[in-house]
N, C-alpha and C positions, 0 to 999 in steps of 0.2 A: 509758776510752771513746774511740774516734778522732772526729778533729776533726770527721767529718762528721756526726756525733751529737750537734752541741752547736747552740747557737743562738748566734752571733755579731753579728751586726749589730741596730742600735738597736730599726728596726723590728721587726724577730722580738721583741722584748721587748715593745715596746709590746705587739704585737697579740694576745700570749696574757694580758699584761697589764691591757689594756682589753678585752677580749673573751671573754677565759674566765673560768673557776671558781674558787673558790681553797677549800680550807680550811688551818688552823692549829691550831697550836702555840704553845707559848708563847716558843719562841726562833725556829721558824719558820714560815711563811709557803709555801707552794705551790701556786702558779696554775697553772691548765693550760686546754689548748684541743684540741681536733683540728685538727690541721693539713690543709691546702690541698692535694691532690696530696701529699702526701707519702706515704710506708709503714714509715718508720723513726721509730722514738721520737728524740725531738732533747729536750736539758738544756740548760736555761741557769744561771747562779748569779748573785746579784745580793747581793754584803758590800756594805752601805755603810759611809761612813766613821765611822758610831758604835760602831760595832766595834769599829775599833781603829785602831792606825795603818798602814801597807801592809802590815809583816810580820806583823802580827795576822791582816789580811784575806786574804794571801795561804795562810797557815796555813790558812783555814780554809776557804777555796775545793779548795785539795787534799784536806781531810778529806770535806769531800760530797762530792767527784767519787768518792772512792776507798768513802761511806758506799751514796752510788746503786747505782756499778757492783755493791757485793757485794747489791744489789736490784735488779738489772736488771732479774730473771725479773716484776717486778712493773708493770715500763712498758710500757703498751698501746700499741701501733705506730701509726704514721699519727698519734701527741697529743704535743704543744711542750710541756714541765715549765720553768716558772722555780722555781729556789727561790731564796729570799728567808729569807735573815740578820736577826736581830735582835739590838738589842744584848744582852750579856751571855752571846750563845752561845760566844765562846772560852773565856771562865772557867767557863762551865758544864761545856762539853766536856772541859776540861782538868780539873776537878774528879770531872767522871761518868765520863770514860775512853770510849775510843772503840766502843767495841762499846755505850754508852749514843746514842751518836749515829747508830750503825746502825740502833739499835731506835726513835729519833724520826723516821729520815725512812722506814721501813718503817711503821708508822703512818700517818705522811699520805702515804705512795704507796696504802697500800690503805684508806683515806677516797677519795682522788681516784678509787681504782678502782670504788670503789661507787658515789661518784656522778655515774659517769660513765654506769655500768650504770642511772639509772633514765630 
């Protein structure tokens, strides 16, 4: 996904954070909002340190970037997505194989789609 896709700064996080939707999962968590003036779907990822240690978390920030992109077609334009890491999703991931982790955040991209639609 190119960098201008993504949500970088604090605030962008807070505010789909504190301001929008979320549903879940049991290893993850994804908030979302429509964004302000925007028209591009923007991602944020948010491993915290229960994770794992940085190579854990970084590991696993490339597997969602890489899990979203092959679900792109499923992010509505103009809305901010954080997703949100829980512990135990490395060892899951690495236990269930990656195309299991494709299939959990396509799940909650289309929960988010539906209830965005009501």
């Amino acid at each position: 996904m190119p960098r201008r896709g993504r949500l970088t700064r604090a605030a962008e996080f807070d505010a789909v954070t504190q301001l929008g939707r979320a549903v879940s999962g049991r290893y993850l968590t994804l908030r979302f909002r429509t964004a302000e003036g925007g028209d591009a779907a923007r991602v944020g990822y948010a491993v915290p340190r229960r994770v794992g240690g940085a190579v854990d978390r970084n590991l696993v920030k490339r597997r969602l970037r890489d899990a979203v992109a092959r679900n792109e077609q499923l992010l509505r334009p103009g809305t901010d997505y954080v997703l949100i890491a829980r512990p135990g999703l490395a060892a899951a991931s690495e236990a269930q194989g990656f195309d299991w982790l494709v299939a959990q955040v396509e799940e909650l991209l289309r929960e988010a789609g539906q209830a965005q639609a009501r």
